[in-house]
C-alpha positions in Angstrom: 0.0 0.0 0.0 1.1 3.4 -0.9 2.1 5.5 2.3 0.0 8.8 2.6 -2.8 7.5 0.1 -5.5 6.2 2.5 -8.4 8.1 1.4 -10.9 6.5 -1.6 -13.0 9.2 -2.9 -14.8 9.4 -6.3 -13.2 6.0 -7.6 -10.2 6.9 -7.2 -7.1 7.0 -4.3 -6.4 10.2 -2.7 -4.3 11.4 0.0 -5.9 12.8 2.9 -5.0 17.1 4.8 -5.5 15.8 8.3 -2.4 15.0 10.7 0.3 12.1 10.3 -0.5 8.8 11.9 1.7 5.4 12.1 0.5 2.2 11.8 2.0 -0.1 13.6 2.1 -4.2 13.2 0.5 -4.7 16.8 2.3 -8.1 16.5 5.9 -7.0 16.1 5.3 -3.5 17.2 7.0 -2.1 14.3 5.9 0.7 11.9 4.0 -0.6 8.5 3.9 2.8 6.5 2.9 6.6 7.9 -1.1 7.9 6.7 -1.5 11.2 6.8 -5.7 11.4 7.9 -9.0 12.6 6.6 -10.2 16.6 7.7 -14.0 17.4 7.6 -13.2 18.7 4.2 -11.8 15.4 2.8 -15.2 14.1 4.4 -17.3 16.9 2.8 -15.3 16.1 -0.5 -16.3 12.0 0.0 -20.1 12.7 0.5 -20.5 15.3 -1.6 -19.1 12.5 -4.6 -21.8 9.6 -3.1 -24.8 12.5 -3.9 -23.3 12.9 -7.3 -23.1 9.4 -8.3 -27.1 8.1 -6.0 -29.1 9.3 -9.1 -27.9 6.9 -11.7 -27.2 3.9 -8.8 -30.4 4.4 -7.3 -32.2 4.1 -10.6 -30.5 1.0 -12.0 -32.6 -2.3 -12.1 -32.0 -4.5 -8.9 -30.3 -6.9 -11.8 -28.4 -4.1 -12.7 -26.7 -4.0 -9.2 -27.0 -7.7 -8.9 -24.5 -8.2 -11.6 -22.3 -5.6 -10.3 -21.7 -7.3 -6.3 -21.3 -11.0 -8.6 -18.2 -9.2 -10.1 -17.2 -7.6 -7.0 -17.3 -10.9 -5.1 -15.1 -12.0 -8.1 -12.7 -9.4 -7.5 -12.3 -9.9 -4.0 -11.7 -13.6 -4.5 -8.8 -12.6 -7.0 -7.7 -10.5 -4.1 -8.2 -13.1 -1.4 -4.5 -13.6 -0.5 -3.5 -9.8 0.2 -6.5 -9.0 1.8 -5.4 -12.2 4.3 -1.9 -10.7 4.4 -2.9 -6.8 5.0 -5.6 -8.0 7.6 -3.2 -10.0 9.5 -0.4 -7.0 9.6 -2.7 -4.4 10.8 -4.8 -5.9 13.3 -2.3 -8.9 14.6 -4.7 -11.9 14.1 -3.4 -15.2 13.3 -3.2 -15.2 9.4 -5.2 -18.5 9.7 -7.8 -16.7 11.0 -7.5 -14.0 7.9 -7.4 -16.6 5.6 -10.0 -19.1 6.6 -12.7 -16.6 8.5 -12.6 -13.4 7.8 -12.1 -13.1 4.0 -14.1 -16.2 2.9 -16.7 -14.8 5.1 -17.0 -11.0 3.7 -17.0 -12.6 -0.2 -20.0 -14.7 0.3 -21.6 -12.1 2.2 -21.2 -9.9 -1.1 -22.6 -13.2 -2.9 -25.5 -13.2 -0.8 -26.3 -9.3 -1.4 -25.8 -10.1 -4.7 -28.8 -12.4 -4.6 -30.9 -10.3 -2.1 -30.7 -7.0 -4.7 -33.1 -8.4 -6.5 -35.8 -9.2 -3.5 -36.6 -5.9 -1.9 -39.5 -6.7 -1.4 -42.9 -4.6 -0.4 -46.4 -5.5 0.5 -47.9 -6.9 -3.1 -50.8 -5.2 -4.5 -54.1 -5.6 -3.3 -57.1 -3.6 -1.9 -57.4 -3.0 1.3 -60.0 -0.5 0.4 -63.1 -0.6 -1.5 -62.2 2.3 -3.7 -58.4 2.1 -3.8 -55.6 -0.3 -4.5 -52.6 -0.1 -2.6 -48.9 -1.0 -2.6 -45.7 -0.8 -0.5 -42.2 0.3 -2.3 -38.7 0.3 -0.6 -36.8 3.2 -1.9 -32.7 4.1 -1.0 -32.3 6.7 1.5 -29.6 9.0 -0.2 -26.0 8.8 1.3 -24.7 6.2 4.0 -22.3 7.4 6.2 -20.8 4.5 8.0 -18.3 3.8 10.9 -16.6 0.2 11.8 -14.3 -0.7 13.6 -10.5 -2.4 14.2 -11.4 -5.8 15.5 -12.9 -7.3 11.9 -12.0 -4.7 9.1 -12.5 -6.2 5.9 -16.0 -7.8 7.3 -17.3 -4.8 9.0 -16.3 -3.0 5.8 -18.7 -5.5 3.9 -21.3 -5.5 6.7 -21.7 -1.8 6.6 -21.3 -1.4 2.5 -23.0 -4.5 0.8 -26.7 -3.7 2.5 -26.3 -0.3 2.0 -25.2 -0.5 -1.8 -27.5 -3.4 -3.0 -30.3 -1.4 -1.7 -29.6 1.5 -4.2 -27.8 3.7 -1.5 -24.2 5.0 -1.4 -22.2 5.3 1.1 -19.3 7.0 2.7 -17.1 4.5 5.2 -14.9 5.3 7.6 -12.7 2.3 8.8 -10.6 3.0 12.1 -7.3 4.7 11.5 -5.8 1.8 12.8 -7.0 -0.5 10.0 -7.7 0.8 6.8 -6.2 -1.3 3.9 -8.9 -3.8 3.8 -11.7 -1.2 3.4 -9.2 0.6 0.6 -9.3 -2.9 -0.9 -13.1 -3.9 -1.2 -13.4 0.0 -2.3 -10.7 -0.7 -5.5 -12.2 -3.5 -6.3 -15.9 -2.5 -6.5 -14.3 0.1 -8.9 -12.7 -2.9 -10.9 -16.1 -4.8 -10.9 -17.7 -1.3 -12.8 -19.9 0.5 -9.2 -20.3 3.6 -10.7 -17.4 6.5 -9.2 -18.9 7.8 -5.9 -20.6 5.1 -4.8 -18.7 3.4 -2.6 -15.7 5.7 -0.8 -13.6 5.6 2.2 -12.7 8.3 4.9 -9.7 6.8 7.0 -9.2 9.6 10.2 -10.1 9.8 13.8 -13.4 9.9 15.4 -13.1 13.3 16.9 -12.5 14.8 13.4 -13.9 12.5 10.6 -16.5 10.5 12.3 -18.0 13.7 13.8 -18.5 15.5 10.5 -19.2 12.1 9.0 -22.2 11.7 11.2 -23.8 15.4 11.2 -23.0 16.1 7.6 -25.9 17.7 6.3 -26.4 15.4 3.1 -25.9 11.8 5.4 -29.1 10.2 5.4 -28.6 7.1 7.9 -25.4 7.0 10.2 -24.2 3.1 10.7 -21.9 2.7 13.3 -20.2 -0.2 15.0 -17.9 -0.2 18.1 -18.8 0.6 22.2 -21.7 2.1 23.9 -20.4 4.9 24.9 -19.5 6.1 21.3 -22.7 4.9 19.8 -24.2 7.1 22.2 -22.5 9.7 20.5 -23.6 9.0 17.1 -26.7 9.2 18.4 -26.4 12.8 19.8 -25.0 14.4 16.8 -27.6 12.0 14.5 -30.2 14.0 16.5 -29.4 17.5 16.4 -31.0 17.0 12.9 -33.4 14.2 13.0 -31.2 11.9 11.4 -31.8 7.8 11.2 -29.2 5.7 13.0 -28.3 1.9 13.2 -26.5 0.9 15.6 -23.9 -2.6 16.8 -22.6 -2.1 20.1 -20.7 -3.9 23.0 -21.6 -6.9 24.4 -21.3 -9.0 27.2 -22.2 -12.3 25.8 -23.4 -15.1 28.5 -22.8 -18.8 28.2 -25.5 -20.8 30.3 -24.0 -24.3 30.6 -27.0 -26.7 32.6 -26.1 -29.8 34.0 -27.3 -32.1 31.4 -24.8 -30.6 28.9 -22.0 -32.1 27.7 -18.9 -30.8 29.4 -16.1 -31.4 26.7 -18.4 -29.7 24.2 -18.7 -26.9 26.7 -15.6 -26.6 27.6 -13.8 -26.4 24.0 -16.9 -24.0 22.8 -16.1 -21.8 25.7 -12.7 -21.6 24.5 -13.1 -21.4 21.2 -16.0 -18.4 21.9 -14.0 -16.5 24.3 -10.4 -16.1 22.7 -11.6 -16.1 18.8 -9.8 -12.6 17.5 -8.2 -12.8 20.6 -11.6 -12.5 22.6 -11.7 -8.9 20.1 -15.1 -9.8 19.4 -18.4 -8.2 20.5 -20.4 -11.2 20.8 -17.1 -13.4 22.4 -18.2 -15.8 25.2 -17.1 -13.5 28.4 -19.6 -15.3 31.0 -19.3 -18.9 32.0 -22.3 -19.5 34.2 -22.4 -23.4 35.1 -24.9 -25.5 37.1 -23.4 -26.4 40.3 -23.0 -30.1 39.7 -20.8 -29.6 35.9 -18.6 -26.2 37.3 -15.3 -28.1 39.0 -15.3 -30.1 35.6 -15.8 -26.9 33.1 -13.3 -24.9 35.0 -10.9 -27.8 35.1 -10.9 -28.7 31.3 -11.4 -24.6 30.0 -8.3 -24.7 32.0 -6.7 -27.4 30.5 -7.8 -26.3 26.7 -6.4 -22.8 27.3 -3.2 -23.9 28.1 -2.7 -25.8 25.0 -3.5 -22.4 23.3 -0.5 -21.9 20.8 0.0 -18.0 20.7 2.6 -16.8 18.8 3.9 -15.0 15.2 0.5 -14.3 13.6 1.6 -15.6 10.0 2.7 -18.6 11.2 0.2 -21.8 10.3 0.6 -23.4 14.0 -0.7 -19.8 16.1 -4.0 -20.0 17.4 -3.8 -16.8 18.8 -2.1 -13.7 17.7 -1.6 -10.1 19.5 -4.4 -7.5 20.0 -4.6 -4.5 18.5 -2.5 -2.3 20.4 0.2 -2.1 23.5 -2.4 0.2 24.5 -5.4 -1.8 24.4 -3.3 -4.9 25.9 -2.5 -2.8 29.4 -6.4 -2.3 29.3 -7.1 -5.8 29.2 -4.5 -7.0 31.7 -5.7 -3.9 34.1 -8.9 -5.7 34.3 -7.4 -9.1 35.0 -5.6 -7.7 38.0 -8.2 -5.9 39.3 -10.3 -8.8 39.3 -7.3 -10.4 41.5 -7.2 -7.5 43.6 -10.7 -7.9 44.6 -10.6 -11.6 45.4 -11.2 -13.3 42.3 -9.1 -16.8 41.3 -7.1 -16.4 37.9 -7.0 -20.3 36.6 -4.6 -19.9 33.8 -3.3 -16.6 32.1 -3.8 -13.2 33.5 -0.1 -12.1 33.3 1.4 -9.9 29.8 3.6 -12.3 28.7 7.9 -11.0 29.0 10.8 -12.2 26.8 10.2 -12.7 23.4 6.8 -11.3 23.5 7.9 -8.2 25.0 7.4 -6.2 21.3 3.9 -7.2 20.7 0.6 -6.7 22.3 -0.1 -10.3 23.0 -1.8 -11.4 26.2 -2.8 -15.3 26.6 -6.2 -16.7 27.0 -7.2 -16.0 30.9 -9.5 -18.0 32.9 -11.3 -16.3 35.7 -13.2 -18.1 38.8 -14.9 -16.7 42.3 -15.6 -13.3 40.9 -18.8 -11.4 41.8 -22.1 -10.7 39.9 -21.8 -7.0 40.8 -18.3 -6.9 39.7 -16.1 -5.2 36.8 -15.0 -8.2 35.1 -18.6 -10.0 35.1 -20.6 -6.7 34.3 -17.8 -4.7 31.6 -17.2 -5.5 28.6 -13.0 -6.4 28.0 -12.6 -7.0 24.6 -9.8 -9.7 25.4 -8.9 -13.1 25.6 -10.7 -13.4 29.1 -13.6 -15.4 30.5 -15.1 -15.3 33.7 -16.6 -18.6 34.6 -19.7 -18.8 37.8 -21.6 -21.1 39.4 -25.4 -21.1 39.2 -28.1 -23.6 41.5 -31.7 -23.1 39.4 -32.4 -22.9 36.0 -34.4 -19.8 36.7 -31.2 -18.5 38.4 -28.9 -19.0 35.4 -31.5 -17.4 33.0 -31.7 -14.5 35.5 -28.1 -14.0 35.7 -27.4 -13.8 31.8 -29.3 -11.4 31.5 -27.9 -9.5 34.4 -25.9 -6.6 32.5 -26.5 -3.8 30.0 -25.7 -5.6 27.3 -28.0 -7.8 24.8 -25.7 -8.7 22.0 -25.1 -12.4 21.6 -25.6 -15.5 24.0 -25.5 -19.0 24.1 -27.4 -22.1 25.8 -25.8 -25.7 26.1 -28.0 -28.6 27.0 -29.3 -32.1 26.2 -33.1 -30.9 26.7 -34.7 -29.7 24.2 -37.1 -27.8 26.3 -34.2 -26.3 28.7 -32.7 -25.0 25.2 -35.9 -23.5 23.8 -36.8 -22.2 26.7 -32.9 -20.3 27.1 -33.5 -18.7 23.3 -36.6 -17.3 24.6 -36.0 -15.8 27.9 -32.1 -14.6 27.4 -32.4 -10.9 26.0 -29.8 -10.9 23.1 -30.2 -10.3 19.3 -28.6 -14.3 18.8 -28.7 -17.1 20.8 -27.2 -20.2 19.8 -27.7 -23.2 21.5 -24.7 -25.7 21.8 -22.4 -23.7 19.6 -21.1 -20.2 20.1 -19.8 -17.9 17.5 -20.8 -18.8 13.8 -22.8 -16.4 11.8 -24.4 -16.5 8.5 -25.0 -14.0 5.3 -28.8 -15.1 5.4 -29.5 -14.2 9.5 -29.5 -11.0 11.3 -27.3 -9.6 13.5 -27.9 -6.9 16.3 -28.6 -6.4 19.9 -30.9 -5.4 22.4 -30.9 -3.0 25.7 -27.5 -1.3 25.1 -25.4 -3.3 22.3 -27.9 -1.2 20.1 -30.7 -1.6 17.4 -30.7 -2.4 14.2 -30.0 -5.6 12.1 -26.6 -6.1 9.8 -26.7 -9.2 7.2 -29.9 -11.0 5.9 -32.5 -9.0 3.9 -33.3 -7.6 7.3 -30.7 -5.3 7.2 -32.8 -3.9 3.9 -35.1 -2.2 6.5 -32.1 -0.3 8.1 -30.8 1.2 4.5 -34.6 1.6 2.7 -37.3 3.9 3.2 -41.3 2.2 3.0 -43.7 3.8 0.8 -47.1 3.4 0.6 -48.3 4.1 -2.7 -52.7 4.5 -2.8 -55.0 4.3 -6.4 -58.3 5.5 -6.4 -59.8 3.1 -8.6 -63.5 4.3 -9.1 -63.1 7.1 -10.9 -65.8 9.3 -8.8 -64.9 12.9 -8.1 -67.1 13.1 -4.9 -65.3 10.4 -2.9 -67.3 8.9 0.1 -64.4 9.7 2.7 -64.7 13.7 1.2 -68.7 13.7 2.9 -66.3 14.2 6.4 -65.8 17.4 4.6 -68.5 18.6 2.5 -71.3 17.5 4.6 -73.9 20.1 3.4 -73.0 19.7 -0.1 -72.8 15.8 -0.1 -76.4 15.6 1.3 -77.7 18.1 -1.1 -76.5 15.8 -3.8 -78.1 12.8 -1.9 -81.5 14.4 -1.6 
């Protein structure tokens, strides 16, 4: 990647007028290339080219933009390899990861808006009135401006642009400043695949400047953010002043209610799996372990175990399960919570220390087991956004439901048991916008994803998502013909009965 070209506006690469920024591998600590960042005016210059170019991509058939995300996905698969190698090198994952989740995943989500383009579909025709017939049409809103975040930047980037594109919209995206070239990427490549100049662009600068102006630009119709609570909160604020629409993905806290029919090794290598995936970097991670009485020596004992066996190491390596965070910066925030959760009597099973030697150069920090904590505490009711889980004891089943739902946070949970009613009754009862039961983590193109309470509103993925980026018409004939409509007699009362004697 070119250094100082980190701004895609109007189809083409640009260089941004803000301040200078390093990127840093967060794995070897060492700088990648220098970006220099987006002002409110390189914004202003990125949504004022999505209004230019909505006319003639809003009017296009939905085959028209059908065939134009089958050859973006095509492009992307031709890029598959450096999208794998620039997402590894800028956020620290294991390239495995890169290579096997996170780009496979974004292509066949563009496959599946591909499809979906041409199914916006409204309320068919029919009367619902004697004298009129009526019908319901989705139209684009105007100009998307979107926000996502570090932890998954080439699938946020495809989370927040597919729906928003297929729909007839265009948008604006900014990527964090920490993880652009993914986002740059897709944004070349729906150029390559012929999407129209302006309809896809990318802002890369800071939230203060960029995502501000992004948000209360005048022309933004909808404002898509991704990240914490606090920040979405924000959004929200500056979205307001002027009665914009928001959609919103925030934290999460996600709970994982293990009964006592459950089977423990399954349990125990889900919980794993859920809580250190990205390097537990992951809004819907498994954080909360709570485990019926009778199965909790056992879970602790083999989570233990598995995390031990965790291979963390050089991210583009094929053995490393788990590479570094994001940042130094964002490691010493993780670790602070471990060792406050020490401090105030909790039991750290395995982990909880930033590892020294060899590691001393990257932000890595190994998967941490947690035991004897307290409802009411920090690391039970915050969200961490690390490779940390917090595993308590529950006696009930009403008791395990009532303490997963037990924080702010409604993203993403899961329910592991044998009993079909136990399980059905856990997707019911847990407030969160997924629940899986007997698996934690996988997503797909076709299903929504959001939250309740305060991981937000909104749905990404699935033809849901097609109610975040459309507006509903309804559209009402008058059928008979009649100039002196029955409803009007509300109106001209005098005049309709003179005409009736």
């Amino acid at each position: 990647m070119e250094d100082t070209v980190h701004q895609y506006i109007d189809g083409r690469r640009q260089a941004g007028h803000g301040t200078t920024l390093p990127l840093v591998n967060p794995a070897t600590g060492r700088q990648l290339e220098t970006l220099v960042l987006a002002t409110a005016d390189d914004v202003d210059d990125a949504v004022r080219a999505a209004k230019r170019a909505f006319p003639v991509w809003s009017r296009l058939t939905p085959g028209e933009r059908s065939d134009a995300l089958h050859r973006l996905a095509a492009e992307l698969e031709s890029r598959a390899e450096e999208m794998a190698q620039v997402e590894t090198a800028q956020t620290g994952k294991s390239l495995r990861m890169s290579r096997e989740f996170d780009v496979p995943g974004s292509i066949d989500n563009v496959e599946f808006f591909a499809g979906a383009a041409r199914n916006l579909e409204g309320r068919a025709a029919a009367e619902y009135s004697a004298d009129h017939t009526s019908m319901v049409r989705r139209e684009p809103l105007g100009v998307i401006g979107s926000i996502a975040p570090w932890n998954y930047p080439l699938q946020m980037a495809a989370w927040k642009i597919l729906p928003a594109i297929a729909a007839g919209n265009t948008i604006v995206l900014k990527p964090s400043e920490m993880t652009p070239g993914t986002s740059l990427i897709f944004a070349e490549a729906a150029t390559a695949a012929g999407i129209p100049d302006g309809v896809v662009n990318i802002v890369t600068g800071d939230g203060k400047e960029a995502g501000e102006a992004l948000v209360g630009h005048p022309d933004v119709a909808m404002s898509s953010f991704t990240g914490s609570t606090a920040v979405g909160r924000r959004v929200m604020e500056i979205a307001g002043r002027r009665g914009a629409r928001v959609h919103l993905e925030l934290g999460g806290k996600a709970p994982f209610v293990v009964f006592d029919d459950a089977d423990v090794e399954a349990a125990a290598r889900g919980a794993v799996a859920g809580s250190i995936i990205n390097g537990g970097q992951d809004c819907t991670a498994a954080t909360r372990a709570y485990v019926q009485a009778p199965l909790f020596n056992a879970f602790a004992e083999r989570v233990a175990e598995l995390m031990r066996g965790v291979r963390m190491g050089d991210p583009l390596a094929e053995t490393t399960d788990l590479g570094s965070l994001i940042s130094a910066a964002h490691r010493d925030r993780v670790a602070g919570f471990v060792d406050r959760a020490r401090e105030a009597g909790a039991r750290v099973e395995t982990g909880g220390e930033v590892p020294a030697g060899a590691w001393v150069d990257g932000a890595f920090y190994p998967p941490t087991l947690i035991t004897g904590a307290a409802q009411d505490s920090e690391i039970v009711q915050d969200e961490v956004f690390g490779p940390v889980l917090v595993a308590l004891p529950f006696e009930s089943d009403d008791e395990g439901l009532e303490l997963a739902n037990d924080t702010p946070y409604g993203l993403a949970a899961s329910a592991w048991t044998n009993d079909l009613r136990r399980g059905l009754r856990a997707s019911a009862e847990i407030q969160a916008g997924c629940v899986w039961i007997n698996d934690h983590i996988p997503m797909l193109s076709e299903m929504p994803h959001g939250g309740y309470k305060a991981s937000g509103f909104g749905k990404d993925m699935s033809a849901y998502s097609f109610e975040e980026y459309t507006n509903v018409k309804h559209v009402m004939i008058e059928t008979t013909g009649r100039a002196d409509k029955e409803w009007q007699h509300t109106v001209f009362r005098a005049e309709s009965a003179e005409r009736r004697d």
